[in-house]
PDB file of N, CA, C and O in Angstrom:
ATOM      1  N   UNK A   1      97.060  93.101 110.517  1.00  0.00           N
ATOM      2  CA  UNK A   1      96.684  92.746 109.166  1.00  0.00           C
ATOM      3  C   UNK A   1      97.793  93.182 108.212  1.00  0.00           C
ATOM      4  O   UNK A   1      98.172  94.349 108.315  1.00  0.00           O
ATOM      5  N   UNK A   2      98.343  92.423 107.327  1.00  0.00           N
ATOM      6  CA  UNK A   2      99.208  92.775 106.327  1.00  0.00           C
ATOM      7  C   UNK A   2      98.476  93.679 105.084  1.00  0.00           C
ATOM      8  O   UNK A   2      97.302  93.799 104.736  1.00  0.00           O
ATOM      9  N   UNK A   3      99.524  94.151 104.679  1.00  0.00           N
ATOM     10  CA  UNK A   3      99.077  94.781 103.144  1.00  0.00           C
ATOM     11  C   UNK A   3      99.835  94.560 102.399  1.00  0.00           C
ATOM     12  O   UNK A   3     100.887  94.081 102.822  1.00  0.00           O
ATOM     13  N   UNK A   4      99.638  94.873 100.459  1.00  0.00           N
ATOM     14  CA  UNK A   4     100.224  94.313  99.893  1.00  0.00           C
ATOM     15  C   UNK A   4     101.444  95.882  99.699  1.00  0.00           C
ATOM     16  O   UNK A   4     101.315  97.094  99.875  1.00  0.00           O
ATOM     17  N   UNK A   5     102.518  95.009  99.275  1.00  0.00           N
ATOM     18  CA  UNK A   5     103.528  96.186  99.387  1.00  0.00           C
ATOM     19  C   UNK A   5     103.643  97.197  98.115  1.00  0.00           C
ATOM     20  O   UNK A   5     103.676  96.737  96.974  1.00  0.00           O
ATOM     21  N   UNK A   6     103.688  98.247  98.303  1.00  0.00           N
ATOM     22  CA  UNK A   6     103.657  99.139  96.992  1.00  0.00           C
ATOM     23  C   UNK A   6     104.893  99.296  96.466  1.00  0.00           C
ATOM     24  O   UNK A   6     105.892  99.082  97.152  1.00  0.00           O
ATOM     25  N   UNK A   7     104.972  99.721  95.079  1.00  0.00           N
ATOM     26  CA  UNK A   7     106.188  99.712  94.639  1.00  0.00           C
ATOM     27  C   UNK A   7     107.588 100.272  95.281  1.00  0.00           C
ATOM     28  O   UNK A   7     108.720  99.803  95.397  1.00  0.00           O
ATOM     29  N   UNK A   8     107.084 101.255  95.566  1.00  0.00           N
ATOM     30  CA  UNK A   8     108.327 102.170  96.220  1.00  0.00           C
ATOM     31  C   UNK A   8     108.802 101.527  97.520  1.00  0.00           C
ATOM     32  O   UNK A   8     109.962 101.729  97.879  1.00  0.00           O
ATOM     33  N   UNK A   9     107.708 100.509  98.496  1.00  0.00           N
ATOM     34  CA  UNK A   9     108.549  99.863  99.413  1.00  0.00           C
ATOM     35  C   UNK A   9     109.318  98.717  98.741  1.00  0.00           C
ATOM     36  O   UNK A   9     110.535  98.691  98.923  1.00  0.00           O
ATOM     37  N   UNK A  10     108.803  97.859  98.058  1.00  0.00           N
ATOM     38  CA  UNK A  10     109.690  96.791  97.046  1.00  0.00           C
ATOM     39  C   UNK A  10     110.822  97.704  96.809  1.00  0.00           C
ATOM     40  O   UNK A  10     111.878  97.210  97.205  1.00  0.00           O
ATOM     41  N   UNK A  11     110.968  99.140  96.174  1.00  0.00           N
ATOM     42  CA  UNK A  11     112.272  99.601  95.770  1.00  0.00           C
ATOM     43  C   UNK A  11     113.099  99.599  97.002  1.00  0.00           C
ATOM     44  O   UNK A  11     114.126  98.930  97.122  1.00  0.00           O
ATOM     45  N   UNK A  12     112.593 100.392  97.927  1.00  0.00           N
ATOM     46  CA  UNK A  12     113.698 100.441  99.032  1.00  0.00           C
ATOM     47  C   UNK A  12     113.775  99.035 100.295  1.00  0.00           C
ATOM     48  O   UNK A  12     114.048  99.437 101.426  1.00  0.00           O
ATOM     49  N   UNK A  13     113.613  97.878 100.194  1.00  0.00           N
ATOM     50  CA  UNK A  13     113.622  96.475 100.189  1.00  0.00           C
ATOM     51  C   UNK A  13     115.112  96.134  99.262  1.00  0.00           C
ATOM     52  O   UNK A  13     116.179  96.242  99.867  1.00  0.00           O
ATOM     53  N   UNK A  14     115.118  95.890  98.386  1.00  0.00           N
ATOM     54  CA  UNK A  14     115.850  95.755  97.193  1.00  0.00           C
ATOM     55  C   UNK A  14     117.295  96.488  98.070  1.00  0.00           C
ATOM     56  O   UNK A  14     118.180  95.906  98.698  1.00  0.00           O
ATOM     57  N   UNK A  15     117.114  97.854  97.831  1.00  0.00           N
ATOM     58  CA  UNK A  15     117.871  99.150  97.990  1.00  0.00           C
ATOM     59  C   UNK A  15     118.802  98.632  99.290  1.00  0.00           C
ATOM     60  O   UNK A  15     120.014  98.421  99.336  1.00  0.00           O
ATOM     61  N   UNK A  16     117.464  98.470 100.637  1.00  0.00           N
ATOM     62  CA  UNK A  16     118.531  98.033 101.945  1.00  0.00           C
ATOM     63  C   UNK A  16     119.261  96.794 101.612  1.00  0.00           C
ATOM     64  O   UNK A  16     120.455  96.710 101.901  1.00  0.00           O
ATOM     65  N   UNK A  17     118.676  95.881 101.061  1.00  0.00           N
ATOM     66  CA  UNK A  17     119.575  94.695 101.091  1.00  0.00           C
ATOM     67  C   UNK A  17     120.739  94.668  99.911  1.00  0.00           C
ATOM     68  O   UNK A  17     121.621  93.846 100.163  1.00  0.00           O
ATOM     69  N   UNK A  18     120.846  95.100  99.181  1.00  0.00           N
ATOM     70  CA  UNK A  18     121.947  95.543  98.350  1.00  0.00           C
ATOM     71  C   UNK A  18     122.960  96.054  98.930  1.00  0.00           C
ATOM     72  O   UNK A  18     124.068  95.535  98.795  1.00  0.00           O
ATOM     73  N   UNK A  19     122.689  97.624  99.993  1.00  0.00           N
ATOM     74  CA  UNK A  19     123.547  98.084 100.673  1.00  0.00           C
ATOM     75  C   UNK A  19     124.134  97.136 101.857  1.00  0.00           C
ATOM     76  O   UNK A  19     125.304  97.222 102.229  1.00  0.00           O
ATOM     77  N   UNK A  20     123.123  96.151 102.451  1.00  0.00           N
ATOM     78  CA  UNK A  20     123.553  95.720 103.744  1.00  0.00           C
ATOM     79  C   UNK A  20     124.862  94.696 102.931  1.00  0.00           C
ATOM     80  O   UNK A  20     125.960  94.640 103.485  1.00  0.00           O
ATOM     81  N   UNK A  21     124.687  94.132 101.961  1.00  0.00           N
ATOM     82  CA  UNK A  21     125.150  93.065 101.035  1.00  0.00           C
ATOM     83  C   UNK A  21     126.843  93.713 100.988  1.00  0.00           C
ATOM     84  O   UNK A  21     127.770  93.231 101.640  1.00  0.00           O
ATOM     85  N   UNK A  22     126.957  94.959 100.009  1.00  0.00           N
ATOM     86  CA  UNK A  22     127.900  96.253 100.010  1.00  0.00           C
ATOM     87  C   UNK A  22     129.082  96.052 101.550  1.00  0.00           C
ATOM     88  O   UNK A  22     130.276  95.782 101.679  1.00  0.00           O
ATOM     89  N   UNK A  23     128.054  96.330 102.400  1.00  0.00           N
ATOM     90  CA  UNK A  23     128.527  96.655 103.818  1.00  0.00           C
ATOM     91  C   UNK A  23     129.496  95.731 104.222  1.00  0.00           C
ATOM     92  O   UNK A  23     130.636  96.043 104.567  1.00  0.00           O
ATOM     93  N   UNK A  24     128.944  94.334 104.169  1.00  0.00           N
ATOM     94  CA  UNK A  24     128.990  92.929 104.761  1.00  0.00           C
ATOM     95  C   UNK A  24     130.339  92.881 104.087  1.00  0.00           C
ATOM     96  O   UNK A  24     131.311  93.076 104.818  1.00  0.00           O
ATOM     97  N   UNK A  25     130.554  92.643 102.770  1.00  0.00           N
ATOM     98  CA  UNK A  25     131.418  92.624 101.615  1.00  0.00           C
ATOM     99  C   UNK A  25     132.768  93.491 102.291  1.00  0.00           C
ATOM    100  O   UNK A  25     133.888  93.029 102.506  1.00  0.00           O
ATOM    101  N   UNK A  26     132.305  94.823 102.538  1.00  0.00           N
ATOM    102  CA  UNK A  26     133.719  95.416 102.786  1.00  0.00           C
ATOM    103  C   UNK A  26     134.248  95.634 103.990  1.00  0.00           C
ATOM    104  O   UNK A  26     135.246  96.330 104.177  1.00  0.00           O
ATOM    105  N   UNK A  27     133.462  94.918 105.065  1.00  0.00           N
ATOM    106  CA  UNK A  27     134.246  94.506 106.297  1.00  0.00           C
ATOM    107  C   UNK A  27     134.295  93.361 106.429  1.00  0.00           C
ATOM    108  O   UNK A  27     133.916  92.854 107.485  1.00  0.00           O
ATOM    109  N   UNK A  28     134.791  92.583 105.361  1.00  0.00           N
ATOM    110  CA  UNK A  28     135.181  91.530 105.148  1.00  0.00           C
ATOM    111  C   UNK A  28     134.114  89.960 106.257  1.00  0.00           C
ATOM    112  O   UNK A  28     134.542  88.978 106.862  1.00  0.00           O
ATOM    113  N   UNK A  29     132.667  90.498 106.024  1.00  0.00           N
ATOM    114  CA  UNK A  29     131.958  89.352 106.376  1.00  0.00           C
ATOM    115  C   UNK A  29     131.390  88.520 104.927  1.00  0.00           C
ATOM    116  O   UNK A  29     130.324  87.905 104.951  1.00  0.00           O
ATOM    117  N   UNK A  30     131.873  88.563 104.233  1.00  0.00           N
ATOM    118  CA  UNK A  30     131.839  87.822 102.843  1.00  0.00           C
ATOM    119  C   UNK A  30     130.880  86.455 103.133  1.00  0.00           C
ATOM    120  O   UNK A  30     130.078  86.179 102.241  1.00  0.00           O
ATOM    121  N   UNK A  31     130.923  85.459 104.502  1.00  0.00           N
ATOM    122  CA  UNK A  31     130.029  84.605 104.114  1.00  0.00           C
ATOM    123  C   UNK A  31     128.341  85.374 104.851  1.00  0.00           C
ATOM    124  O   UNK A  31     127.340  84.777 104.456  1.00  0.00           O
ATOM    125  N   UNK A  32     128.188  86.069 105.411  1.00  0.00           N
ATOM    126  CA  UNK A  32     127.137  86.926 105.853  1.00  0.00           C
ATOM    127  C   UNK A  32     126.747  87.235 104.329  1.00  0.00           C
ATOM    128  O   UNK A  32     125.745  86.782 103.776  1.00  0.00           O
ATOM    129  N   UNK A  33     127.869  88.230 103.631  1.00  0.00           N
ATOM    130  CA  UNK A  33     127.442  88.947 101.714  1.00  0.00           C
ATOM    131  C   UNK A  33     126.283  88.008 101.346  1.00  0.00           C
ATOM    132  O   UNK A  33     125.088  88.246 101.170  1.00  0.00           O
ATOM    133  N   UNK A  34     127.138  86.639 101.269  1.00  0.00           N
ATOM    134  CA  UNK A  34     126.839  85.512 100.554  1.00  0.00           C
ATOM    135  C   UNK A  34     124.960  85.022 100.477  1.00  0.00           C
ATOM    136  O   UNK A  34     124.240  84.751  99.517  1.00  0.00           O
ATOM    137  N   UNK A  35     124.625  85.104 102.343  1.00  0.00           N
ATOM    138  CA  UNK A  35     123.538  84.801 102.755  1.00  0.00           C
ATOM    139  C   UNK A  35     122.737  85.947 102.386  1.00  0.00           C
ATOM    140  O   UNK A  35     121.540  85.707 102.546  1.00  0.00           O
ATOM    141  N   UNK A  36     122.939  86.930 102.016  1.00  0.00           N
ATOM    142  CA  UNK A  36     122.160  88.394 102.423  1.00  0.00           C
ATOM    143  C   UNK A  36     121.965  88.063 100.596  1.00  0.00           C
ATOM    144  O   UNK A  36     120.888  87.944 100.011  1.00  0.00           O
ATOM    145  N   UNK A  37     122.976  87.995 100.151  1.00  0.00           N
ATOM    146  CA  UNK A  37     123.186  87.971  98.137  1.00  0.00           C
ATOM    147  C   UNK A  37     121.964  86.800  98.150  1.00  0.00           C
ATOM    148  O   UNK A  37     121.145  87.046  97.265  1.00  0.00           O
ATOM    149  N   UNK A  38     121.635  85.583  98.934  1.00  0.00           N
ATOM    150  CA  UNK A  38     120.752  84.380  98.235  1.00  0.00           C
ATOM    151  C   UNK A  38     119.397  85.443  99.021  1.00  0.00           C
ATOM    152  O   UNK A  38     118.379  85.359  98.333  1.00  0.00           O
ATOM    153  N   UNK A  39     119.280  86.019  99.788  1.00  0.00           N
ATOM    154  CA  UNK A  39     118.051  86.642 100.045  1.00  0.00           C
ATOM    155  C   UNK A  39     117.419  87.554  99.295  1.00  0.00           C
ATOM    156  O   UNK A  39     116.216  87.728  99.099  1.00  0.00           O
ATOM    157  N   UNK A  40     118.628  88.270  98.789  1.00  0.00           N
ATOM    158  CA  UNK A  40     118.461  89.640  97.606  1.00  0.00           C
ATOM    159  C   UNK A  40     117.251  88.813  96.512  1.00  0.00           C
ATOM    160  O   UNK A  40     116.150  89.173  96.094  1.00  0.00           O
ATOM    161  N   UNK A  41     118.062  87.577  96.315  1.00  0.00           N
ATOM    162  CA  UNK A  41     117.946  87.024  94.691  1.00  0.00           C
ATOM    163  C   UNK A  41     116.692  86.049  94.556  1.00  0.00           C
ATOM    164  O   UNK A  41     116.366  85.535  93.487  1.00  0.00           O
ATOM    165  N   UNK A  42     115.850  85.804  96.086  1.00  0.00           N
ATOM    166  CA  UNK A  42     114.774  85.246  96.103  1.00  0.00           C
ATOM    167  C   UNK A  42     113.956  86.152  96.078  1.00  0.00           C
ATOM    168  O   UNK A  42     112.962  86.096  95.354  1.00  0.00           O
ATOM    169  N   UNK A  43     114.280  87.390  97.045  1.00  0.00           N
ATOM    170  CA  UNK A  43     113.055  88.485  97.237  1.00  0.00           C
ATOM    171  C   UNK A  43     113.396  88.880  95.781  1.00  0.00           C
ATOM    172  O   UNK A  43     113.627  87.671  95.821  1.00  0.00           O
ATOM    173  N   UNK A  44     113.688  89.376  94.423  1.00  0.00           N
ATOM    174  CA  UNK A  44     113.568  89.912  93.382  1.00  0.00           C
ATOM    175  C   UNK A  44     112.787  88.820  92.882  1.00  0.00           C
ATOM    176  O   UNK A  44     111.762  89.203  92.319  1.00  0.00           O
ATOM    177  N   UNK A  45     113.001  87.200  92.922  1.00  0.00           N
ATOM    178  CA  UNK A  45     112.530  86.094  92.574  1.00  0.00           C
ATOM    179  C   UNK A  45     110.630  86.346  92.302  1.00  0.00           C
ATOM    180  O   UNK A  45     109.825  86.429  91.374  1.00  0.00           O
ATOM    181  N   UNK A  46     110.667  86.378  93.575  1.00  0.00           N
ATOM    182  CA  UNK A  46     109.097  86.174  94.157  1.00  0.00           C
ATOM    183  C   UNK A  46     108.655  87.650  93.716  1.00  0.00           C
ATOM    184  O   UNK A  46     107.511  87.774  93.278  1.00  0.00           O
ATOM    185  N   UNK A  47     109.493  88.790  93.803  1.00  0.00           N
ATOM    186  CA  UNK A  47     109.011  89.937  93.466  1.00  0.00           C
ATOM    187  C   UNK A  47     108.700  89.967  91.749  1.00  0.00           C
ATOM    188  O   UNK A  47     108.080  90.787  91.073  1.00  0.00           O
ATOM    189  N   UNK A  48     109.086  89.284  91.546  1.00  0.00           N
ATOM    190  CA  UNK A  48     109.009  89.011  89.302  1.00  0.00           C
ATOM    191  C   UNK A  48     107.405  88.467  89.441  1.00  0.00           C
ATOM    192  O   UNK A  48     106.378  88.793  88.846  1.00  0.00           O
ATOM    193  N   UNK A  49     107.678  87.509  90.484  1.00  0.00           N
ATOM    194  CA  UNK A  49     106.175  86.263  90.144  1.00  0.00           C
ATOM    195  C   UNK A  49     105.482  87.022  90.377  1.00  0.00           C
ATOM    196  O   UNK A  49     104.641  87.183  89.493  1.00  0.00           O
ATOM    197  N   UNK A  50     105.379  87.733  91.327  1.00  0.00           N
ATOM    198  CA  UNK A  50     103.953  88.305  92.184  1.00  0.00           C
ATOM    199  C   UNK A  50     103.758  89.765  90.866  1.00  0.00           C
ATOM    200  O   UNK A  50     102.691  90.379  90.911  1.00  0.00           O
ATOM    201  N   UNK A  51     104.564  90.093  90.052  1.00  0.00           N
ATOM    202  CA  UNK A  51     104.053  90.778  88.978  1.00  0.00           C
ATOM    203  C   UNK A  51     103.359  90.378  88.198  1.00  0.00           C
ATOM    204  O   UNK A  51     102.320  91.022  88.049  1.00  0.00           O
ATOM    205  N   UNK A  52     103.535  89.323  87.448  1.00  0.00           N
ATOM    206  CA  UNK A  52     102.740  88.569  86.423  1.00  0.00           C
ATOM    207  C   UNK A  52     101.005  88.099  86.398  1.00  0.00           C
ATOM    208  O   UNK A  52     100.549  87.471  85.443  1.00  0.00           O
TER     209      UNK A  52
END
């Protein structure tokens, strides 16, 4: 059964994929960044809606 996620996991969600994003970036997997950056920017997406 799922649950709904509490804030502090949304923070560290956010947190890993930022860093993995970071990571990707400076060992030069830039189109990996790229894919991980459109994932960042949907999960904050859906994370806005599901506030409202």
């Amino acid at each position: 059964m799922l649950t709904p996620e509490r804030p502090q996991e949304k923070s560290q969600i956010a947190n890993v994929l930022e860093h993995s994003i970071e990571l990707f970036q400076s060992t030069g997997m830039s189109e990996l960044a790229s894919k991980w950056e459109r994932i960042l920017k949907t999960y904050k997406t859906q994370k806005d809606k599901s506030a409202l």
